[in-house]
N, C-alpha and C positions, 0 to 999 in steps of 0.2 A: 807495515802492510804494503805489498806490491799493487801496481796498477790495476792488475786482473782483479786480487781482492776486492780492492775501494769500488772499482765499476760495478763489480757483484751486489756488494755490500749496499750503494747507493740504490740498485735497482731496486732488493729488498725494502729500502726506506720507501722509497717510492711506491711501494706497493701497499705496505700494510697502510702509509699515512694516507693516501688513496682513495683506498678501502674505509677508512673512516671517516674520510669525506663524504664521502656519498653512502655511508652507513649513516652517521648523524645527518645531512640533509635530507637523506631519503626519508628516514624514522620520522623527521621534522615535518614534512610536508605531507605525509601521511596522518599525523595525528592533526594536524590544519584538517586537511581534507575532513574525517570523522568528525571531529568535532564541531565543523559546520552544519553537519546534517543534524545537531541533536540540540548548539547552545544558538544563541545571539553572537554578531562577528564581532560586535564590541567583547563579549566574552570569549571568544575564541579567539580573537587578539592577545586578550591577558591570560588564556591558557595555554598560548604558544611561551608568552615569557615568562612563565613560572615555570613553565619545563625547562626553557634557559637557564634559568635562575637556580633551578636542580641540579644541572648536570656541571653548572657551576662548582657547587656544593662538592660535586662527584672529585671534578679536575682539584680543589683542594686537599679531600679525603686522601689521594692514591698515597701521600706520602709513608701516612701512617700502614698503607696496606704493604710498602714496598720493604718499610722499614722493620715491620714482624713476621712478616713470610719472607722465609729464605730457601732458596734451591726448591726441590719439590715439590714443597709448602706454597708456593710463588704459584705454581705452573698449578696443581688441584686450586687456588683461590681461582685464576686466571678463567679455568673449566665451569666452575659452580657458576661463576660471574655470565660466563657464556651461556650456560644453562636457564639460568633464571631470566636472564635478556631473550631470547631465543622464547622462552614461554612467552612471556611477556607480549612479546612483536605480534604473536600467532593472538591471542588471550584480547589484545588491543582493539580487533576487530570484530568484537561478538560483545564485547559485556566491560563493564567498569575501566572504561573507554581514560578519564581523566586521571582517576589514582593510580593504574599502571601505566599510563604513560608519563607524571610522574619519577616511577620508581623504576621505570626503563631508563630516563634521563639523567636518576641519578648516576644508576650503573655505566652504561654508556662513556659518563663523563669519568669515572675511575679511569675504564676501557681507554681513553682518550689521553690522559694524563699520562698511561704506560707508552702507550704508541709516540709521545712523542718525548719521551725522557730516553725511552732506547732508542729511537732514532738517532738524536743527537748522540747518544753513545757506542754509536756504531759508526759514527762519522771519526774518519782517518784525520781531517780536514774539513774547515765551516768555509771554504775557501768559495765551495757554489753552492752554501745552503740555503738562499733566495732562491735560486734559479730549482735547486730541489725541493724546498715547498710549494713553488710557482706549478712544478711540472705534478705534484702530486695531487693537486687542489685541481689542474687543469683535468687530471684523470679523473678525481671523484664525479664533480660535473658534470662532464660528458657521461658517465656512467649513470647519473641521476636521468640526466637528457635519453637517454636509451631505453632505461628502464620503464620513467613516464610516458611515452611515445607509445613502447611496445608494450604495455600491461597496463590493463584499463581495472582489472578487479582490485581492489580493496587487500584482498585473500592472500592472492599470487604477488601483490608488490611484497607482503607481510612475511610471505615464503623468500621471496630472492632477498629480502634484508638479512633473512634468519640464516639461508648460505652465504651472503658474505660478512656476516658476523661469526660463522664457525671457520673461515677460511683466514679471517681477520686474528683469532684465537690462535691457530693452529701456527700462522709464521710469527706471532708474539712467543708464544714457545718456544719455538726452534730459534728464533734470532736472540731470545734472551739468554738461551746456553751459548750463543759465540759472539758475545758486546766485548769490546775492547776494556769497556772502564778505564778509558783516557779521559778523565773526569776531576779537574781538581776543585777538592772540595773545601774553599776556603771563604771566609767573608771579614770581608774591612769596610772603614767607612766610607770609603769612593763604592763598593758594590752595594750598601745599603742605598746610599744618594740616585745612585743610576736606577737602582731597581724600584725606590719610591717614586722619582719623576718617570718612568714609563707607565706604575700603574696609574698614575694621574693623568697622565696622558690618553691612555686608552682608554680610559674612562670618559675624559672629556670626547673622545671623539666618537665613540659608544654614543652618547646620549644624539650625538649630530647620525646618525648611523641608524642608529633606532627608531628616531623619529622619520625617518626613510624608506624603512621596512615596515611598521605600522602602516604608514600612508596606505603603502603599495597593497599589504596583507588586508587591509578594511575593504580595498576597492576588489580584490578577489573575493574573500571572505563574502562580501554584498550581494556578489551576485551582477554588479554595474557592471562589469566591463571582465571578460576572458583573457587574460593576460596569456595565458598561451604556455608552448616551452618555449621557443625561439631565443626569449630573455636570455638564459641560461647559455645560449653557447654566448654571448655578449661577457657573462661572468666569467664561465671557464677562459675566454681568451684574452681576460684584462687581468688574470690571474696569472696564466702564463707569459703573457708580459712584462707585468711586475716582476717577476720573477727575475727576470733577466737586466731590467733596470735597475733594480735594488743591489744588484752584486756588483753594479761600475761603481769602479774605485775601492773596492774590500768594502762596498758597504758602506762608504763616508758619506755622500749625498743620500741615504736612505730615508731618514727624517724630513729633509727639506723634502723629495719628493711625494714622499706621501702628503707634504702639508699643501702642496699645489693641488693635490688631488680633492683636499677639504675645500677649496675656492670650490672647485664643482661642485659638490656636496649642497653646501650653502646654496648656491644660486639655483640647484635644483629642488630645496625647498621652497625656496619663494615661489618657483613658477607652479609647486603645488598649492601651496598656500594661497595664492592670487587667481587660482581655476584658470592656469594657464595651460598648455597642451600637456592631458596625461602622458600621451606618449614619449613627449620630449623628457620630463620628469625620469622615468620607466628607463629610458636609455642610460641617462648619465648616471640612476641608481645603481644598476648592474654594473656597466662600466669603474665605478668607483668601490660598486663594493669590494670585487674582487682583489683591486689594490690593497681592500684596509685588512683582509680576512689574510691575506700574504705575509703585510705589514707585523700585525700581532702577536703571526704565529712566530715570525722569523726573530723577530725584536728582542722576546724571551728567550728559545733557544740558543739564541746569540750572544746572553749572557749568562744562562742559564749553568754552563758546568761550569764556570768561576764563583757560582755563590754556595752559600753554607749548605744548603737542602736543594739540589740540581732537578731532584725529583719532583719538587714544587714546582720548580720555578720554569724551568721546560714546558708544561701546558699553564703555566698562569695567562696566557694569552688568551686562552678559550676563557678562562674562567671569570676573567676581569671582564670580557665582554658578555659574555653569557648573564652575570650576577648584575651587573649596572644594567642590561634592557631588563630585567625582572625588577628592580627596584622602580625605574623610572616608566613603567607600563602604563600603569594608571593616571599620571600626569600629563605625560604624552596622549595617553587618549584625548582627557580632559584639552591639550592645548589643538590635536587638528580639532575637535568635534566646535569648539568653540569661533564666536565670529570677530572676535577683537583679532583681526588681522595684523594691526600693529604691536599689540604686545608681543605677538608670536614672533614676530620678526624683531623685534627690539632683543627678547630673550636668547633667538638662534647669534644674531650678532655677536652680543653680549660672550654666547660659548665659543664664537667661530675667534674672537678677539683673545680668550683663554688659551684655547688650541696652540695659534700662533705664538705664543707668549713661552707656553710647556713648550711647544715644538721646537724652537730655538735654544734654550735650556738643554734639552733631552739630547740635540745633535752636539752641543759642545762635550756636555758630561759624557756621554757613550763613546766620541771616539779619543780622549784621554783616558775615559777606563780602560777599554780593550786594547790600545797601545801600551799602557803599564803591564796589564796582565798577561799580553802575546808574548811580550816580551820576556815577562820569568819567567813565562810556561816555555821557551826556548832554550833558556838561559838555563831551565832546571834539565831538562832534556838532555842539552847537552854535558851536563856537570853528569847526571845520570850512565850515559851513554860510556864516558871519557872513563869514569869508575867503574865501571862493568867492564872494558875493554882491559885498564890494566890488572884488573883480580880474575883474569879470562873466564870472567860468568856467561853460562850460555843464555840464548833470548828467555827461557825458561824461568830460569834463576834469577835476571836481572829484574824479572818482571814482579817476581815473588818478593827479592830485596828492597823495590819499588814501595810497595804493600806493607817492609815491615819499618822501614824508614821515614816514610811521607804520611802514614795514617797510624791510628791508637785501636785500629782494630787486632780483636783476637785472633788465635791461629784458626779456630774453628771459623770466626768470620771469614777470614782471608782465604779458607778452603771454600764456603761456598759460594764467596763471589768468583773467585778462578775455576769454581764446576774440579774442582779434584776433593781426594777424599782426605782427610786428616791426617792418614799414614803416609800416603805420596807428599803432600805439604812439608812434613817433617824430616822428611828425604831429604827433599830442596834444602833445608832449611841448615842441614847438616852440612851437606856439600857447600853452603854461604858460608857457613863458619869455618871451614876446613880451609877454604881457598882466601878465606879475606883472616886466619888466622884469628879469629876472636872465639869466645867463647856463648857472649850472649847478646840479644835483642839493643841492649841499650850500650854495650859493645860498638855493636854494628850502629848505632848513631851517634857515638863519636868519636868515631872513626871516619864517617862520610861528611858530619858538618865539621867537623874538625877546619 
C-alpha cells in the first residue's frame, strides 16, 4: 500500500472510530439525561452501568456475527442492526425509556466491535495507532461538545445520533469491501498470557475508573452541582495527548505511562472521598480519563491481529470495561454512599497496589510478545514476497497464494473475504498452479514450506 493509500486509509479509520465515539457517548449521556427525569440518581447510576454492561455483551457477540455473515450477508446484518438502533435512538425518547435503551446498547456494542476490528484491518501499519485512536476519540468529543452546546431538545440530540449512526453504517460498508486482511490469525501461549494479564488489568483499573465516574454522574444526576460541558474538552485534549505519548518508542513505555496516570486517579478519589474540592476531583477525572479510554482501546487492537479470533479481541477493550462498571455498580454505590471513609480508602489502595503489580507484568510480557511476533510477521512477509517474485506472481495472485498457503479456509471462503466471485478465484488459482508448476492446494504448501 502507497503513502497516498495509508493516509486515506487512516483518515477513513479516523472517521468511522470518531463517529462512534460520540455515537456511544452521545447515546450514553442521553439515556443519563431521561432517565433522571423519571428514576432516582442512585438508580440512574445503575441504569447507566447495566447499559455498559450490555453493550459489553454487544462487543463479545460481534464475533459470532462476523463469523456467519459473509460478503452481502455482512452488509444487510450491518443495515437491519442500523435500522433497529436508529428506532431505538428516536423510540428512547417517548416511551420504555430503560428496556430500549438496553437493547440500543447491546446493538451499538456489536456496531463497535465491527468499527474497530476493521479499523485495525485496514491499518497498512500499527506504527501511529495511539496517536489514531487518540486523534479519533479527540473527534468524537468535541463532536459530543458541539452537539450538547448547540441542541438543547431531548428529540433533535436523538435525530443527530440517528444520522451519525446511518453515516457511521454506510463507511462500515464501504470500508469493509476494501480491508486489507493483513491479519494473522494465530494463537500460542505467549498470546494467551498477554491477552489474560491485560484483561486483568483493565479490569483492575475499570474498577479505580468507575468508581470516578459514579462519583461525578451522582453529583450531576442530583442535581448538586451543573458540571457543565467545558469538562469534555479537558477529556478530548488528554485523549489527544495520550495519543501521541503512547506511540514514543513503538509503544514500549505505554503501560508505565498509563500507570502514572492511576497515581492521579487515586489521589483524586481521596480528595472526593474526604469532601475535598469537587472541582479539583472533576479536573484530574477527565484529564485521566481520557488517557485510560486511549489506553484500552489501543492495548487490544495492538495485539489483537496476532490472536486466534482478531474479531474479538480488537474491541475487547470496550467490552472488559463496559462489563466490569456493570458488575461493580452496585458496590461502588454502596462504597461512596457510605461513611467509613477509611475502609474506602484502604480498599482503593489495596486495587491501586494490584494495578502497579499487573502493570509491570503487562509492560514486560507485551513487549516480548510483539517483538516475537513483529518479527515473523516480517520474516513471513518477506519469505512471501521473495516467493512470489521468483514464480513471477502478480500482486493479485500472491495475495490469493497468501489465502491458500497460510489459512484452511475454503475457495468459496477466500472468495468472499477478497470480494471476488468463485469463478474469478479459480482463475487465479489456475494461473498459481501453472506458474509455480503444481497441480494442487497441498502441492502449493510443499512447495513453499518446503
Amino acid at each position: 500500500m502507497n503513502m497516498k493509500e495509508n493516509f486515506k486509509n487512516n483518515i477513513y479509520i479516523i472517521m468511522q472510530m470518531g463517529l462512534f465515539t460520540f455515537l456511544f457517548l452521545g447515546t450514553e449521556y442521553l439515556y443519563v439525561d431521561l432517565l433522571s427525569l423519571i428514576v432516582s440518581q442512585d438508580a440512574t447510576v445503575l441504569a447507566q452501568n447495566y447499559a455498559l454492561g450490555a453493550s459489553g455483551i454487544g462487543f463479545l457477540l460481534y464475533p459470532i456475527f462476523h463469523r456467519l455473515l459473509n460478503g452481502r450477508l455482512k452488509k444487510i446484518g450491518l443495515l437491519l442492526i442500523g435500522f433497529i438502533s436508529i428506532s431505538g435512538l428516536v423510540l428512547m425518547t417517548s416511551l420504555f425509556t430503560l428496556v430500549i435503551g438496553l437493547l440500543l446498547f447491546l446493538l451499538l456494542g456489536i456496531l463497535g466491535s465491527s468499527v474497530y476490528y476493521h479499523s485495525m484491518d485496514m491499518m497498512d501499519t500499527d506504527q501511529y495507532l495511539a496517536r489514531i485512536v487518540g486523534i479519533s476519540y479527540f473527534l468524537g468529543i468535541m463532536l459530543q461538545f458541539v452537539s450538547n452546546n448547540l441542541i438543547q431538545s431531548e428529540l433533535m440530540q436523538s435525530i443527530l445520533l440517528a444520522i451519525s449512526l446511518l453515516i457511521l453504517i454506510i463507511l462500515l460498508i464501504k470500508n469493509s469491501s476494501t480491508t486489507s486482511h493483513n491479519i494473522e490469525e494465530k494463537q500460542d501461549h505467549k498470546s494467551n498470557t498477554v491477552g489474560i494479564i491485560l484483561i486483568i488489568l483493565i479490569a483492575l483499573m475499570t474498577c479505580m475508573f468507575s468508581t470516578l465516574d459514579n462519583a461525578v454522574t451522582l453529583v450531576h444526576a442530583g442535581g448538586h452541582m451543573d458540571i457543565g460541558q467545558w469538562p469534555r474538552i479537558l477529556l478530548a485534549l488528554s485523549g489527544l495527548t495520550s495519543g501521541f505519548i503512547f506511540d514514543l518508542q513503538k509503544r514500549r513505555y505505554m503501560g508505565i505511562s498509563m500507570y502514572c496516570i492511576m497515581v492521579l486517579s487515586t489521589i483524586c478519589i481521596a480528595v472526593l472521598k474526604f469532601a475535598g474540592p469537587f472541582i479539583l476531583g472533576l479536573i484530574i477525572f477527565y484529564l485521566s480519563a481520557g488517557f485510560f479510554a486511549v489506553f484500552f482501546i489501543t492495548a487490544f487492537m495492538e495485539i489483537a491481529r496476532y490472536m486466534k479470533i482478531p474479531e474479538l479481541w480488537a474491541g475487547m477493550g470496550r467490552a472488559i470495561n463496559n462489563i466490569t462498571a456493570a458488575i461493580i455498580a452496585s458496590p461502588v454505590l454502596a462504597l461512596l454512599s457510605s461513611n467509613s471513609n477509611l475502609s474506602a480508602i484502604i480498599l482503593i489502595l489495596v486495587l491501586f497496589v494490584a494495578v502497579s503489580i499487573v502493570s509491570v507484568i503487562y509492560t514486560v510480557q507485551k513487549h516480548d510478545f510483539i517483538k516475537v511476533q513483529t518479527t515473523e510477521v516480517i520474516d513471513e512477509k518477506e519469505k512471501l514476497r521473495r516467493f512470489s517474485e521468483l514464480y513471477s506472481l502478480t500482486e493479485r495472485e500472491s495475495e490469493v497464494f497468501d489465502h491458500l498457503v497460510n489459512t484452511e479456509d475454503s475457495i468459496q471462503v477466500i472468495a468472499e473475504n477478497l470480494y471476488v466471485s468463485k469463478r474469478t478465484l479459480e482463475r487465479y488459482v489456475s494461473a498459481i498452479y501453472e506458474k509455480t508448476g503444481v497441480k494442487s492446494r497441498i502441492g502449493l504448501l510443499n512447495l513453499y514450506h518446503k
